[in-house]
N, C-alpha and C positions, 0 to 999 in steps of 0.2 A: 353634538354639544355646542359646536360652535357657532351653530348656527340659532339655535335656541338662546345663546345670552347673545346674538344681534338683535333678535324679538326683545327680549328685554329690555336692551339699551335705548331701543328705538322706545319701546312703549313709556319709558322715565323721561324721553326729552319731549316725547308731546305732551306726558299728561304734566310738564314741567310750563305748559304755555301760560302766558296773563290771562288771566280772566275773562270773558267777553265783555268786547265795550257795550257801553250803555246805546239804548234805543235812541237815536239822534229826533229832535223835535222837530214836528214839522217845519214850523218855520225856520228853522234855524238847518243852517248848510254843516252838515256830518262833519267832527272832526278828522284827520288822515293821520294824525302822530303819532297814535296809539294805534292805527293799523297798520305803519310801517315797519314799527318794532314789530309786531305780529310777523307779520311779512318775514321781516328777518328774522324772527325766530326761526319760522316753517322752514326755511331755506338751510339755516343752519341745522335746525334734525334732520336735513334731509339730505343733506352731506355728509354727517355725520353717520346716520343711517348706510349710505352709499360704501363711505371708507369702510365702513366694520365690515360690509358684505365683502367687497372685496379684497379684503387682508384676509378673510375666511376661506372665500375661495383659493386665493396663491398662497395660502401658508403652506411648506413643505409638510409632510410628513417623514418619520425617520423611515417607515419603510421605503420610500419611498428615495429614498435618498442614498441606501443600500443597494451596491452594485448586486445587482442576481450571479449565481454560483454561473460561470463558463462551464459549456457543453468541451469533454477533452476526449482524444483517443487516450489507449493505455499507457504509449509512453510518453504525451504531454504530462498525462497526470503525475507519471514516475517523476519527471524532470522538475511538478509545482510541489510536489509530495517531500523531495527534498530541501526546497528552496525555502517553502513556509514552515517546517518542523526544524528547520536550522535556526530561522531566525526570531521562532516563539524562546527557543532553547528551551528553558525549565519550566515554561510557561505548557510546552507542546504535553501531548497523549495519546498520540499517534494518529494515522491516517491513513484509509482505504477509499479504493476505486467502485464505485457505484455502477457497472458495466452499462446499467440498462436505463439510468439518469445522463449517463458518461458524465458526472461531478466526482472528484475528488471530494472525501469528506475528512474533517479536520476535529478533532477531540481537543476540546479546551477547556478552561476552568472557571473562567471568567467572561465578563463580558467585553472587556477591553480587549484579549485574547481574540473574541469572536470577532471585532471590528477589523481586525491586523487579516485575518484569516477571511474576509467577505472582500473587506478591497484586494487581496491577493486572486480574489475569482475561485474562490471556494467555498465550500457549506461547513460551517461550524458545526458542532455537536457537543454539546455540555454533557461533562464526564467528571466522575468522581474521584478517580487515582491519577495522578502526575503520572509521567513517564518514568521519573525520578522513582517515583517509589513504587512501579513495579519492577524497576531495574532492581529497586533494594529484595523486591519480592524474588526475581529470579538468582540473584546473592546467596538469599538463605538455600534455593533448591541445592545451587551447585555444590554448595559445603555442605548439606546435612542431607541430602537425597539422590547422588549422583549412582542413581542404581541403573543399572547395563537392562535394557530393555524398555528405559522410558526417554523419552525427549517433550522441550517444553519454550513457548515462546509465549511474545504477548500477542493477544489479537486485539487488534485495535475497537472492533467492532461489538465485543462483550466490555472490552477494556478491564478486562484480567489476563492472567499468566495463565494459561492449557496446557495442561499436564498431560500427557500420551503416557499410556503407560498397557506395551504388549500384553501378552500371554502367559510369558515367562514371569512377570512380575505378582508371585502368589505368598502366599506365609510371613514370615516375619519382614522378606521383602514389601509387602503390599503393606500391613501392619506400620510399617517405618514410614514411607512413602505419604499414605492417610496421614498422620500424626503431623507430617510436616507442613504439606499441605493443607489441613484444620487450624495449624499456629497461623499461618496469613490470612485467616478470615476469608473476607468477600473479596481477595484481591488473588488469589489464584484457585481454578476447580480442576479436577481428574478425568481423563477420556479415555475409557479402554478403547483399545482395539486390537482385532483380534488377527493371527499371526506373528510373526516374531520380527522385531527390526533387524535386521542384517544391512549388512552392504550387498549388492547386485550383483557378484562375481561369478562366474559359473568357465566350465570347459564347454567350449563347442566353439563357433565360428567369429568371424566381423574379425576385428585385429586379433591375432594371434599371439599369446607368449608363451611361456614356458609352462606349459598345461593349464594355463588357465585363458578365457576369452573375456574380451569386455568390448566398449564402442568407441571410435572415433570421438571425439568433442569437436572443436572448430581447429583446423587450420590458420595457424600463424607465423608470424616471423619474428626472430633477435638477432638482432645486430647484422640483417638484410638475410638471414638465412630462413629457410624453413623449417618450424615443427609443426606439431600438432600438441592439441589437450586434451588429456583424458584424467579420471579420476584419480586420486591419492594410493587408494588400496590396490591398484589394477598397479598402476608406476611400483609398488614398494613388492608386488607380486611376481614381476618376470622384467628384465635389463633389456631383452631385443622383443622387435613384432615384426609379425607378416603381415600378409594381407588374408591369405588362405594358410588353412591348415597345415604344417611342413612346407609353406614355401615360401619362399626367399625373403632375406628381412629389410623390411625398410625404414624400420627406424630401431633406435637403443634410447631407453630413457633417460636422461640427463639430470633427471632432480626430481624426488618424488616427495611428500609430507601426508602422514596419514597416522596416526588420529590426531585430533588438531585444527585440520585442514586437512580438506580430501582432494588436493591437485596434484597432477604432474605433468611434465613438458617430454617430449620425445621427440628427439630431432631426428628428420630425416633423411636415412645414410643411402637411398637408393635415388630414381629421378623421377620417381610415382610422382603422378598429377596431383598437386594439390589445391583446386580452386577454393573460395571460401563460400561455400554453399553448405547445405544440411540437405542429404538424402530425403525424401519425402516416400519414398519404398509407390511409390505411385509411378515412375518413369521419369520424375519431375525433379526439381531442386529448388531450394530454396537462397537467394544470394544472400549473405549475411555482410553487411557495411559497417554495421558498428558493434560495440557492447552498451549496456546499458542494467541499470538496478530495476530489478522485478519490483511491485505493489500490489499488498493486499486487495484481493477483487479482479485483479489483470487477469484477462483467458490467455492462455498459452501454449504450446504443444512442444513435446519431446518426440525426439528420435532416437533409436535404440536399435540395433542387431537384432534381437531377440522378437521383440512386438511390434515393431514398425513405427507407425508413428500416433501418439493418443494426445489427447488433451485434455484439459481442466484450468481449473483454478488456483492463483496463490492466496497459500490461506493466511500465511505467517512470515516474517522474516527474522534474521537473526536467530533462527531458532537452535535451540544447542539437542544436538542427538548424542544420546547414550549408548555405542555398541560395544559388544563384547568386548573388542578391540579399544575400547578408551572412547573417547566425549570427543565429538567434534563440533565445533561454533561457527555463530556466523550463517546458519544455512538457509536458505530458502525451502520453506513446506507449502506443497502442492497436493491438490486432487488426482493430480496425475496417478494413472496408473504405470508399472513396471516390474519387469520380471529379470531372475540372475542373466548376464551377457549383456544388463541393457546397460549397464554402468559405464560413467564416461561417457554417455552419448550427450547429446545436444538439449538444451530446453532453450527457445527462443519463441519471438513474438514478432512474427513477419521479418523482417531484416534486421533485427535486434538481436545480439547474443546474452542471455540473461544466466545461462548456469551449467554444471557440469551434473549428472547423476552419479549418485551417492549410493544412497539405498533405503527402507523403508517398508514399509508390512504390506501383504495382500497378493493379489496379481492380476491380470489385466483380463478373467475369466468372471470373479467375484469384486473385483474393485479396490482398490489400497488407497493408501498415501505415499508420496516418494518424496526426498529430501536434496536440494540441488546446491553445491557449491558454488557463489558466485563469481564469473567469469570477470569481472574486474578486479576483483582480489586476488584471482590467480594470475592474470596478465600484470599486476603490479606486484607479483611476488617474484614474477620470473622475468622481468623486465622486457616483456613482450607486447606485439600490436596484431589488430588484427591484419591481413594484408590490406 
């Protein structure tokens, strides 16, 4: 186009020249006056000609002028995931990780929104529901659908609230459940799946309590001493652990919360070694240096007693799970698979601590979903660091 009205402009200031002068008589010497203006006309279309072309050529474009999405590992993204949904505030609609672009991507509503969210080094995505009113959306579940065998978050990437809802949720439970979810329209949809949600708790081996077994989480320290973390329901199940079955205890739990919150602290009353690494059940460890908030999209891996160590995807956060035992918030939903014993083990992302295991349907023969307590909410509930 803009190159097309330089053809025009140019073509209005030639066919704008004076007339041709008259055929000069022989004997008489050609006038020059009227071919100087001439002159200067040609000169001025043809400057004028010149400037259009070249203001056409350097004219920006806005794409052009928009920074491209930055390529990120999983936890830059986490660190820009919170930094841009902070400071859209009501504007944000959440935000997942693109593994195989490595862009974070950014749910907004406008296009001012999108500019805030491009200069940050991220890809916008225009979405229909604020974050605001799917929060209003997950309000109505908790008051009018808080039924034991469903849990529900937003996923940023339908940009509705997902309903999970087990096995057990059949009859007039299922009946209530639909109804609730049909009153929010297109802002929240139902996903069965099949098995039952539990917590992970089981008898058999890895830390030891009072007849029941669960896993290690990470090693930490309060107030220069050592504990360890492991899950809420495992702490509120047995006061002392071993290491093996009947043998010697090396820690008594000190503060457990379960449903609610699925954490607990357990300090350690013997001189076990406690480095801050995650078993990898390969010969191997993994050192863990910090914590950190999981993102939708982020690959990850759990360790566990029971199955060793699996991985998957975070699909959700904040997600609120419904068990038998009461609603616990706040969670991290993964791909991960996990079977009872693996509770309280570890979910991390290379040297990052991202969560504690909770529990969640399936097993790691046929494939589930598992649900992680985030390890900075429980280091800030118990006023602990990692070492």
């Amino acid at each position: 186009m803009t190159y097309t009205q330089t053809h025009d402009v140019t073509h209005v200031l030639h066919t704008a020249r004076a007339p041709p002068r008259r055929r000069a008589l022989p004997h008489r010497r050609p006038r020059v006056k009227r071919s100087r203006i001439s002159t200067r006309r040609t000169a001025a279309a043809g400057a004028a000609m010149a400037a259009l072309t070249a203001a056409a050529l350097t004219l920006p474009s806005a794409q052009a002028s928009s920074p491209a999405p930055r390529q990120l590992s999983s936890p830059q993204a986490a660190e820009l995931a919170q930094r841009v949904t902070a400071g859209l505030g009501a504007d944000s609609a959440g935000a997942y990780y693109d593994a195989g672009s490595g862009r974070l991507v950014v749910g907004v509503l406008d296009q001012a929104a999108a500019a805030r969210v491009r200069a940050a080094g991220a890809e916008p995505r225009t979405v229909r529901h604020s974050a605001t009113e799917l929060a209003s959306a997950r309000g109505t579940l908790k008051s009018d659908a808080s039924i034991p065998g469903t849990a529900w978050a937003v996923d940023p990437r339908l940009n509705k609230v997902v309903v999970t809802a087990d096995s057990t949720v059949t009859g007039a439970r299922k009946d209530r459940l639909d109804k609730v979810v049909a009153s929010l329209g297109d802002k929240a949809v139902v996903k069965r799946t099949a098995g039952t949600l539990r917590p992970f708790i089981a008898g058999g081996d890895a830390i030891w309590g009072s007849g029941v077994r669960c896993s290690l989480g990470f090693n930490v320290t309060k107030g220069g001493q050592p504990y360890f973390l492991t899950a809420g329901h495992c702490g509120n199940a047995s006061q002392t652990w071993s290491a093996t079955q009947s043998g010697a205890r090396i820690g008594a739990t000190e503060s457990s919360t379960f449903p609610g919150h699925d954490y607990a602290l357990v300090r350690y009353t013997s001189s076990t070694a406690h480095p801050s690494a995650v078993d990898l059940y390969n010969g191997s460890t993994q050192n863990i240096s910090k914590a950190g908030e999981a993102t939708v999209g982020e690959t990850v891996q759990r360790s566990g007693s029971t199955t060793g160590v699996h991985d998957g995807q975070v699909t959700a956060l904040d997600v609120t799970v419904n068990y038998e035992e009461g609603a616990v918030d706040g969670m991290i939903g993964t791909s991960v698979c996990a079977e009872p014993g693996d509770s309280g083990g570890a979910l991390f992302d290379g040297d990052t601590a991202l969560g504690l295991t909770s529990g969640g349907s399936g097993d790691c023969t046929s494939g589930g979903e598992t649900f992680f307590q985030p390890v900075p909410a429980a280091l800030q509930a118990f006023g602990a660091q990692l070492p």
